[in-house]
Every structure is written in C-alpha cells, then in structure tokens.
C-alpha positions as CSV (number, residue, x, y, z in Angstrom):
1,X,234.3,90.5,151.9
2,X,230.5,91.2,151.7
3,X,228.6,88.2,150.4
4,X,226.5,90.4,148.5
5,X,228.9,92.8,147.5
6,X,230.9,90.2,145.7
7,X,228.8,89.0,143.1
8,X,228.7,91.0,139.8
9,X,225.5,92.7,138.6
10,X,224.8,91.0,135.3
11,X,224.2,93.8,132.5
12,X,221.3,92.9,129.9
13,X,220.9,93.7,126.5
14,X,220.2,96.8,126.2
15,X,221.6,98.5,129.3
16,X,224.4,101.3,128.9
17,X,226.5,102.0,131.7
18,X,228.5,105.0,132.2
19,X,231.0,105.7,135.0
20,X,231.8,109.5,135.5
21,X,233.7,111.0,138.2
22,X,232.0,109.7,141.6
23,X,228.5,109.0,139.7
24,X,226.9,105.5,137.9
25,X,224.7,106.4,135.0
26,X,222.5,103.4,134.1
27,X,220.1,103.7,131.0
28,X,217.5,101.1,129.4
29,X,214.2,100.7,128.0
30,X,212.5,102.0,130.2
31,X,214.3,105.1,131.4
32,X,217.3,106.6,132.8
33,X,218.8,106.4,136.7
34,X,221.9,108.1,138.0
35,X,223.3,107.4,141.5
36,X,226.9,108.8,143.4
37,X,229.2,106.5,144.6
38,X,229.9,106.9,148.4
39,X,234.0,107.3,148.7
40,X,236.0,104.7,149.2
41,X,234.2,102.1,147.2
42,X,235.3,101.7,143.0
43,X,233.2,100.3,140.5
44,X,234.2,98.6,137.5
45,X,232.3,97.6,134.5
46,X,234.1,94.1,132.3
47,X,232.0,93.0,129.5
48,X,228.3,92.6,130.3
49,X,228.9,93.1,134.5
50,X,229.7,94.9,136.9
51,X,231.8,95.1,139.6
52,X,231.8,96.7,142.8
53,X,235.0,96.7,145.0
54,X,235.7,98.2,148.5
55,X,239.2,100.0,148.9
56,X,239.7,99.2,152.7
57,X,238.4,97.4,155.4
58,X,237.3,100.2,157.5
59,X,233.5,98.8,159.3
60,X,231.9,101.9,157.2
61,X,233.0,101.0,154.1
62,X,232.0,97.7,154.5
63,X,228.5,98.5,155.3
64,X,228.8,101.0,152.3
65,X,230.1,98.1,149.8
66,X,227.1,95.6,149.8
67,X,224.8,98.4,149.8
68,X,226.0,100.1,147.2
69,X,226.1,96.2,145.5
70,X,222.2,96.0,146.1
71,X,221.5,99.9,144.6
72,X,223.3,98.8,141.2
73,X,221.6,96.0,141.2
74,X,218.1,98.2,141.8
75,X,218.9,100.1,139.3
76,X,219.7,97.9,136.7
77,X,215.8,96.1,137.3
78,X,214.6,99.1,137.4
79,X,215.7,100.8,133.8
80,X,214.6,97.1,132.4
81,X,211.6,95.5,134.3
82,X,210.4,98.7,136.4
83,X,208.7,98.5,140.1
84,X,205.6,98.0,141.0
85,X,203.8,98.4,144.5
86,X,200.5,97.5,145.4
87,X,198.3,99.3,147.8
88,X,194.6,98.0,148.4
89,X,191.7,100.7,150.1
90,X,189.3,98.7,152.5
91,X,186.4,100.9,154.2
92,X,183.1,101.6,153.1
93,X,183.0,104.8,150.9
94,X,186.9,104.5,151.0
95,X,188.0,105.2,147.3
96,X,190.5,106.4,144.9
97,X,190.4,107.7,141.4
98,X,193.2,109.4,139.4
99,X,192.7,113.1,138.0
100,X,195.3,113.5,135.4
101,X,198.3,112.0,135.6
102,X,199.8,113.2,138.4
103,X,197.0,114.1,141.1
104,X,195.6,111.2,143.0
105,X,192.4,111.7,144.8
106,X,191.2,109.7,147.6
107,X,188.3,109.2,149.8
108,X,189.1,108.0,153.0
109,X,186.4,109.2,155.0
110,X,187.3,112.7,155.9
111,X,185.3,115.4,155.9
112,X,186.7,116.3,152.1
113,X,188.9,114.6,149.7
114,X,192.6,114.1,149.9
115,X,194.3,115.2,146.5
116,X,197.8,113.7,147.0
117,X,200.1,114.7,143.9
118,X,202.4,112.2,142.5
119,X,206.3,112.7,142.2
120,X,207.7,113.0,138.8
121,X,208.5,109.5,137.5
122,X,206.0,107.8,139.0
123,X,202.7,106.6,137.5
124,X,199.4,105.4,139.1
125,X,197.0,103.4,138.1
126,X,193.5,102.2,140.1
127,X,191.6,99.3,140.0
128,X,188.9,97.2,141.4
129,X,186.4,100.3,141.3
130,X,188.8,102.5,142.8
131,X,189.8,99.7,146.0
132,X,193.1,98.8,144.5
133,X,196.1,101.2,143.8
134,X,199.1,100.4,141.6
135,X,202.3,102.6,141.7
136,X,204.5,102.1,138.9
137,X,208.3,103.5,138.5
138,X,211.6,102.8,137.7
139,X,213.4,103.7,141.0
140,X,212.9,101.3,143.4
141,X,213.3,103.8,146.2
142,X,211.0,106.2,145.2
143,X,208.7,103.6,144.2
144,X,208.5,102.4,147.8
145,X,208.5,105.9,149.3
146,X,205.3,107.1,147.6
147,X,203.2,104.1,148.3
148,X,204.3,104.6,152.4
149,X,203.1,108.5,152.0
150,X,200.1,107.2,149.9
151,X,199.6,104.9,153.3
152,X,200.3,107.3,155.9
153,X,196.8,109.3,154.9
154,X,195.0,106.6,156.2
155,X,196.8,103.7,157.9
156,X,194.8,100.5,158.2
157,X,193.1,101.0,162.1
158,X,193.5,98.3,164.4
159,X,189.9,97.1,165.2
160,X,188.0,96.6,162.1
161,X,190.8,97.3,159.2
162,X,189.9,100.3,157.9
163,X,192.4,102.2,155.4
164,X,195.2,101.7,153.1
165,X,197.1,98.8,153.3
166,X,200.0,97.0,151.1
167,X,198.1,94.0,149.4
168,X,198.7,91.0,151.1
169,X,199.2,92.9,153.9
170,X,199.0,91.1,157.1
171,X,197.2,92.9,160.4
172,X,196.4,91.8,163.7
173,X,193.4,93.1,164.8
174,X,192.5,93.9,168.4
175,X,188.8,93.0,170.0
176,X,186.6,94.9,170.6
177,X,185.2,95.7,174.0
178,X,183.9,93.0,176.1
179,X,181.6,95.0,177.8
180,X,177.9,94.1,178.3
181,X,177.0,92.1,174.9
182,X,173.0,90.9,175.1
C-alpha cells in the first residue's frame, strides 16, 4: 500500500466535502475546488477525514492512489490557507507593475512591455518597487503553473542573472570569457 496514500487527509473546521459520481467537491473559506477521481481508486469521507482507497493492485492504480492522496490533500490547504509563490525580477530597468487586477505588465528589457494576463482565480501582487512578484491562489497547480509562465518571459541568463527567478532561487553562473583582461 502507498505510504502516502494511506494516511487520511484531516478535514478542518469549516471544510465541506461532497462526493458525487466520479468527482470530490471541497469548499472553505476561502473558495471552492472540484477535482474527478481517476477509476479504480474510492474515496471515503468518516467524520472529520478522509479516506482514499485503491480497488486493485494493478502498477497504474497504484501510482494513481498516492497521487490522488497528495491532490486531496492540496486541495484541502488550498480552500483554508491558500498558495503562495514568489517570483523576484533582477536586471537593471527589469520591473513589474499590475494594471487592474488581472493584467500584469512587465519590463524585462525588450524593446516594449510584456502585458501577461492572469488566469481567473489567481491574484498578484508586487513589491519591492516592482522587483518582487507574489502569486496568490487557492489551487495549488495553477498557482505553480502561472508563476513558471510568468518565468518563461524572461528566464534568469546564465552569466550575470538577469531575469525572473523563484526567490531563493539558486543559479550557477558561468564565467565569463577569459580572453585578454588588462
């Protein structure tokens, strides 16, 4: 059995949980999330937990049964606490600034500014003079998505640093040429 499948997602006050027909519906505080449940996997909810339970052995299902475990579990955060991922602009002239509430535009040294519009459920805020981006959301997945897309404008580069990066990001910069230095 799955190590992580096996342990019960604990349901907080303030959580409902409704099973229908192939689909989880999870609702709190802070939202709403709805997910279908691959076949061959049952969920069960006992007092304030739930359960998830693989109906064979098969190697797929397996895979499926801690997964699905971990998604729950996702969830459950998510409609309580919320996610939060942090992005950090490094480059001279490199900012961002929010127009509305769902356009996010960014200077990353291109010839004009990149107006990257946000997906529904997901709310920015900027910081640090524009240098530091916040992504705030209640599904984990999409969450992470938009930050990589927000990224993928303007990857860090691999000599000075240059770009978007996740904060506390880690990067391994090349040198430069060791040509004829005077």
């Amino acid at each position: 059995m799955s190590r992580i499948g096996r342990k019960p997602v604990a349901i907080p006050n303030g959580v409902k949980v409704e099973l229908r027909d192939g689909f989880i519906e999870i609702a709190g505080p802070k939202g709403r999330l709805s997910r279908s449940l691959p076949s061959g996997i049952r969920v069960r909810v006992e007092g304030n937990e739930i359960f998830v339970e693989r109906e064979s052995e098969e190697k797929k299902i397996k895979a499926l049964h801690g997964l699905t475990r971990a998604l729950i579990s996702n969830m459950v955060t998510g409609v309580t606490e919320g996610f939060t991922k942090s992005l950090d602009i490094v480059g001279v002239g490199y900012r961002a600034e929010l127009l509305g509430k769902d356009t996010l535009k960014l200077s990353l040294g291109y010839s004009k500014p990149v107006e990257f519009s946000l997906p529904q459920g997901i709310s920015v805020t900027v910081e640090e003079r524009g240098t530091r981006v916040l992504i705030h959301g209640i599904d984990k997945e999409l969450v992470g998505e938009t930050a990589a897309r927000i990224r993928r404008l303007r990857p860090p580069d691999s000599y000075k640093g240059k770009g978007i990066r996740y904060t506390g990001e880690i990067l391994k910069l090349k040198p430069g040429k060791a040509g004829a230095k005077k």
